[in-house]
C-alpha positions in Angstrom: -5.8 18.9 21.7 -5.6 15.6 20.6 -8.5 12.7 22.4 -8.3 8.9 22.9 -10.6 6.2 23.0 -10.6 2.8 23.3 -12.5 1.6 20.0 -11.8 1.5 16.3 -13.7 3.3 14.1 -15.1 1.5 11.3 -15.0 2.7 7.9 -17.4 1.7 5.0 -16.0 0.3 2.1 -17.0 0.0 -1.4 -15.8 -3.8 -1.1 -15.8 -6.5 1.4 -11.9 -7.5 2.6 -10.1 -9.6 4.9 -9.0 -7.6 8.1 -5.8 -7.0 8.8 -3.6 -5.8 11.7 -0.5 -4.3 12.4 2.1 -6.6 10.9 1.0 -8.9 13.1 0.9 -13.2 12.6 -2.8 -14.0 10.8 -3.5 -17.3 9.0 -2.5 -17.9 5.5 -5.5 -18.6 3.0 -6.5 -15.4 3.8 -8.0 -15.7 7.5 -7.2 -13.4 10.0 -6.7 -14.9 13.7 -8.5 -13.6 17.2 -5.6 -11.4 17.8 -5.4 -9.5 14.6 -9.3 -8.4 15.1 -8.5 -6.6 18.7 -9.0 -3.2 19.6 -6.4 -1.2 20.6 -6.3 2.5 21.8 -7.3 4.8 19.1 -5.9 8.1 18.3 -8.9 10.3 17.0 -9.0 14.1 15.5 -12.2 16.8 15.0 -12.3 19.5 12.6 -12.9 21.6 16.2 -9.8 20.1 17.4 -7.0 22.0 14.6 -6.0 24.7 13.3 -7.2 23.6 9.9 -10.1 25.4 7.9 -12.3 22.5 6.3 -15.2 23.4 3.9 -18.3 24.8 5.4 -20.3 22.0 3.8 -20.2 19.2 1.4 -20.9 21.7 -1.3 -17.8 23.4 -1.3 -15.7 21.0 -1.4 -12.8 21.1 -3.9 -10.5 18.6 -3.6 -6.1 18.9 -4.9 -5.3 15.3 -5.3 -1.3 15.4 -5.4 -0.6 12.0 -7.3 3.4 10.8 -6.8 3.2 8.7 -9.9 1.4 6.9 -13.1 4.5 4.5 -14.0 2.3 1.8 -12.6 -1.5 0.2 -13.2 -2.1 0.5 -9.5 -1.9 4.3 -9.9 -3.7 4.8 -12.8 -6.5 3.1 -10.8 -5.8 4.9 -7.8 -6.2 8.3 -9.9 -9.3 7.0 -11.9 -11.0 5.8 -8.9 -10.2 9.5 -7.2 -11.9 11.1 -10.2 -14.7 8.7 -10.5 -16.3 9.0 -6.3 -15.8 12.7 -6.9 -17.4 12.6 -10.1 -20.4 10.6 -8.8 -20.9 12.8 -5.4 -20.6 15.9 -7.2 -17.2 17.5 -5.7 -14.7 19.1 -7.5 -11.0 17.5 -7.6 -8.0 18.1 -9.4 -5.6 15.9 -10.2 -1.4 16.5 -10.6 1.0 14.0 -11.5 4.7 14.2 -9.8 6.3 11.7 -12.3 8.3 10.4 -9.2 10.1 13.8 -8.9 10.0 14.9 -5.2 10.6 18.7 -6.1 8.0 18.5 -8.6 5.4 17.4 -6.3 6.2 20.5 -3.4 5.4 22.7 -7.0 2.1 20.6 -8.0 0.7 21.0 -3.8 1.5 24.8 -4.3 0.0 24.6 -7.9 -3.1 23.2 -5.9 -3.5 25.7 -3.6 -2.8 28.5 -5.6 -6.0 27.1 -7.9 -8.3 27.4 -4.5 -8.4 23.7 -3.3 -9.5 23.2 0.2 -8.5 19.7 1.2 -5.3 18.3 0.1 -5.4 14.7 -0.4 -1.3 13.3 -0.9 0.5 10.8 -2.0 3.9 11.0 -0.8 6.8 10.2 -3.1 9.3 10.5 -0.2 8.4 10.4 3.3 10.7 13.0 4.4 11.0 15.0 1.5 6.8 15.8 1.8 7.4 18.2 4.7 7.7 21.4 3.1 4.5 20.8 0.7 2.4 19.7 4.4 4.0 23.3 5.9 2.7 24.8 2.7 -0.9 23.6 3.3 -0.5 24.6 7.1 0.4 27.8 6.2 -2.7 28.3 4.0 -5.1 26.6 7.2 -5.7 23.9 4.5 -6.1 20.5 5.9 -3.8 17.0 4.5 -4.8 13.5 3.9 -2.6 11.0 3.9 -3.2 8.4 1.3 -1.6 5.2 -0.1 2.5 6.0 1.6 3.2 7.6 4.6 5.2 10.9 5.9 7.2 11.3 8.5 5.2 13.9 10.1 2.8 14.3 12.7 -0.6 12.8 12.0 -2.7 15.6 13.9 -0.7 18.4 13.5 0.5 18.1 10.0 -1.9 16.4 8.2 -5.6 15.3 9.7 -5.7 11.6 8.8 -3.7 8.7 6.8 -5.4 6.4 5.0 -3.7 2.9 3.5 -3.1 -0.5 3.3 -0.8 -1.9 6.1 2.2 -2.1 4.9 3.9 -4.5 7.7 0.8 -6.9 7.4 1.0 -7.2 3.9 5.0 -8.2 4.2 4.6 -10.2 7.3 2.0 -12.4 5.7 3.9 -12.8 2.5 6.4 -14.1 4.5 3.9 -16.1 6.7 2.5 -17.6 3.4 6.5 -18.7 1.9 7.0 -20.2 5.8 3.5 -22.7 5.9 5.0 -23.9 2.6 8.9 -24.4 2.7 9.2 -24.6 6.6 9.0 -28.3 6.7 11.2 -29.0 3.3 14.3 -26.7 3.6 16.4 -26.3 6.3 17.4 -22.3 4.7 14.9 -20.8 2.4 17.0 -18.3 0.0 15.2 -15.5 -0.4 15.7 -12.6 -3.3 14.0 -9.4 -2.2 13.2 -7.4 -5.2 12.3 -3.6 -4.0 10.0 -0.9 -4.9 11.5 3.0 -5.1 13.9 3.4 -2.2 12.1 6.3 0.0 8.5 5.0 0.1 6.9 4.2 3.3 5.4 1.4 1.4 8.9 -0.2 0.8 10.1 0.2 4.0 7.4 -1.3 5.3 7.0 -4.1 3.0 10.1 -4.9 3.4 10.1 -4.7 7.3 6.9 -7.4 7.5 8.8 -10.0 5.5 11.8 -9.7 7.8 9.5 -9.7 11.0 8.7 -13.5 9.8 12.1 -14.4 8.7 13.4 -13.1 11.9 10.7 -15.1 13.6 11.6 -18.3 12.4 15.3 -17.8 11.9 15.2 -20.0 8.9 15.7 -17.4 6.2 19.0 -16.2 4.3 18.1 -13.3 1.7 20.7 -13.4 -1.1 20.1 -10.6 -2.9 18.1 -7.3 -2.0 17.7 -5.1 -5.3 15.2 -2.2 -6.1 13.6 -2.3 -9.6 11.7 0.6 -9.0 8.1 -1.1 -9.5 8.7 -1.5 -12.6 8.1 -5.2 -14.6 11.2 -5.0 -17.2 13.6 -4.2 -14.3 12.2 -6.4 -12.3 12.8 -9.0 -15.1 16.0 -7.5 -16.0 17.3 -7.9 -11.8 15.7 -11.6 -11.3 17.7 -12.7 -14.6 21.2 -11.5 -13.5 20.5 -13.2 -9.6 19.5 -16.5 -11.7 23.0 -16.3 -13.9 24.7 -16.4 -10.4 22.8 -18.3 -7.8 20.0 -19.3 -9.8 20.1 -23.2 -8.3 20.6 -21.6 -4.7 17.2 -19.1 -5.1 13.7 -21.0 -3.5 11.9 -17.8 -2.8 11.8 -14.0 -5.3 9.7 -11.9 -3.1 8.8 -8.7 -5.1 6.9 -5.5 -3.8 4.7 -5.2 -6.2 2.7 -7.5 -8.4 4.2 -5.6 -11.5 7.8 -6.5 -10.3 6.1 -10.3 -9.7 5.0 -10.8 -13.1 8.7 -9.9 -14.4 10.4 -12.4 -11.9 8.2 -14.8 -13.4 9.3 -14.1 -17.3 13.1 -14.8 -16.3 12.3 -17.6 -13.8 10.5 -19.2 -17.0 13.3 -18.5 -18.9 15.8 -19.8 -17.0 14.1 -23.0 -17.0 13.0 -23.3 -13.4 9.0 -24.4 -12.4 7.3 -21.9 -10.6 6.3 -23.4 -7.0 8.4 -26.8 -7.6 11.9 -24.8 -8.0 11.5 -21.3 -7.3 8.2 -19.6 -5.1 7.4 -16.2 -6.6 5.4 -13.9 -4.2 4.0 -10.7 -5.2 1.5 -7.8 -3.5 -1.1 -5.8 -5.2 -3.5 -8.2 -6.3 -3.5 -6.9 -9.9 -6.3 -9.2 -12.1 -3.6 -10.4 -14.4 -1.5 -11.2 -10.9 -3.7 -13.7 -10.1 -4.6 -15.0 -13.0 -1.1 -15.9 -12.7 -1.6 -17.6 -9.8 -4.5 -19.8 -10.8 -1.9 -20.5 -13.9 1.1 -21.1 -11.6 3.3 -18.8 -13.0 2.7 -16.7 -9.7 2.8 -18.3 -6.2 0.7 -16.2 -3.9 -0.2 -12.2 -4.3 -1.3 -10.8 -1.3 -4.0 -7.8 -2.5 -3.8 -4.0 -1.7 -6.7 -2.2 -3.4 -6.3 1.0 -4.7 -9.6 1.3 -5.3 -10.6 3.2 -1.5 -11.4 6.9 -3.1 -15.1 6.2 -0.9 -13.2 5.9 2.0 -11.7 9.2 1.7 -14.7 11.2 0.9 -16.3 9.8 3.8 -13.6 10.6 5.6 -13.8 14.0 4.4 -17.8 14.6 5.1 -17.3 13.2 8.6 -14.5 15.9 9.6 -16.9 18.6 8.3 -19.9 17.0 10.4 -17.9 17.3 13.3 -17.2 13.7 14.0 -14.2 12.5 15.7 -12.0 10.3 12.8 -9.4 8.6 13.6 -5.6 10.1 12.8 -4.8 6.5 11.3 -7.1 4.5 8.8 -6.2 1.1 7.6 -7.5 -0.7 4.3 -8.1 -4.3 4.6 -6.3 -6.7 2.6 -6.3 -10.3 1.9 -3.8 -13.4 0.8 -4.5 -15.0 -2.2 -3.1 -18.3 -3.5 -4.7 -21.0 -5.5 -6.7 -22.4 -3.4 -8.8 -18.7 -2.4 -8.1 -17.5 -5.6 -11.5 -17.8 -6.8 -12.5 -16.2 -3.6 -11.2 -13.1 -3.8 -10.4 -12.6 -7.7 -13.3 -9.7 -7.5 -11.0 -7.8 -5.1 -8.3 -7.5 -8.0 -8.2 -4.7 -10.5 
């Protein structure tokens, strides 16, 4: 049911980014190496090819956008931005908010179709624990994106596309970025690893890509691995306790999330280290007031994932119902920022 070919298709986007590949090495200061840019084998879905009943034309579109969270600003710009493209191409969305509650979002997907939505657009809170909310829109011949976390599903058979930031690339260059610094001053570079909500594809992943490097260059000890659940005060709250401990041991706080970055950085202030003399801080996201921190040097390096890529999924959407080909996998382009590219590529924060 399923085709191959042998090219990527390339989507429009409303920016310009850096590319990126599958976790795989690319230079720091945000340039990307031969081997990231090739082309691998493709996997690529029709509307003709499933099950799935899409609209019979751009005008009927109506669009259940199934959001996991608002705790943080990426996802209040994620949902904004959803509202805004559909606002400005005329398509009808609606918009649910899970609150992080895995049972609530199964009820807000059903919620969705029961109101007569006919593309599904997700954001998983759990990767497992989406299934039963996919084999609800299967049941109903409606078809799933993907967006911004993963499932462990089949792309193809129960949902149509994903569409995201690389996860593994953005961790492997974080890493990659902490390694062309320390590699030639410390023997060990401590690392604290400060996580996102335990569950997400987006933490596994993140998580993965740093290791990748560490494992790479078997010059790495993390001594400490906590979750502060994206948010800023935990974060703070976490990085505080490791300092009371092993604060004069810590040379690297690598945080999931640029929220979680900015909270390292309170305690690390705090505590009376110097950011990027004492104590690296490395965050993801690229949030404005992120790297304003790095230009300030309270933040090391933030290595951007936009949530801005709603145009991305619409097209996505209008090519399925023209019968194009699309492929089962989309990735969203993201780039490393320190000091010096800072001024590059503060446009791409939000």
């Amino acid at each position: 049911m399923k085709k191959l070919i042998t090219s990527i298709v390339a989507m429009t986007m409303a920016i310009s980014l850096v590319a990126c590949g599958a976790g795989q090495p690319a230079e720091t200061e945000a340039q990307v190496s031969e081997e990231v840019a090739a082309e691998p084998v493709e996997e690529t879905v029709s509307a003709e090819d499933t099950t799935w009943t899409w609209p019979a034309s751009n005008e009927e579109i109506y669009v259940g956008f199934s959001q996991a969270d608002l705790a943080s600003t990426w996802r209040t710009v994620e949902s904004d931005h959803m509202q805004q493209i559909a606002d400005e191409r005329g398509y009808k969305i609606s918009i649910t908010n899970a609150e992080g509650d895995t049972e609530q979002q199964i009820s807000d997907v059903e919620s969705l179709i029961a109101q007569g939505c006919n593309v599904m657009v997700i954001v998983p809170i759990d990767a497992d624990a989406i299934q039963p909310a996919l084999d609800a829109c299967s049941d109903k011949g409606i078809p799933v994106i993907i967006k911004a976390r993963g499932a462990n599903a089949e792309a193809g058979v129960d949902y149509a596309t994903a569409i995201m930031s690389d996860f593994v690339w953005q961790g492997y260059n974080a890493g990659l970025w902490i390694e062309t610094q320390l590699k030639d001053e410390k023997d060990v570079i401590n690392v604290v690893e400060i996580q996102g909500v335990i569950g997400g594809t987006d933490v596994r992943d993140r998580s993965q890509g740093f290791h990748n490097i560490a494992d790479e260059f078997g010059n790495m000890e993390f001594i400490a691995q906590q979750s502060a659940n994206w948010s800023r005060s935990e974060a703070q709250e976490v990085a505080q306790n490791i300092l009371q401990s092993q604060g004069d041991k810590v040379d690297v706080i690598y945080c999931h999330n640029d929220e979680m970055a900015l909270g390292a950085s309170l305690a690390v202030q705090a505590a009376g280290y110097e950011i990027n003399k004492d104590i690296y801080i490395v965050g993801i996201d690229g949030m404005k007031e992120a790297l304003d921190a790095v230009r300030n040097d309270t933040i090391s390096v933030s290595v951007t994932c936009t949530p801005k890529y709603a145009d991305t999924v619409f097209d996505t959407i209008e090519k399925y119902i023209a019968g194009e080909e699309v492929p089962t996998s989309i990735a969203v382009n993201d780039a490393v920022v320190d000091k010096t590219s800072v001024d590059e590529f503060y446009e791409l924060g939000f």
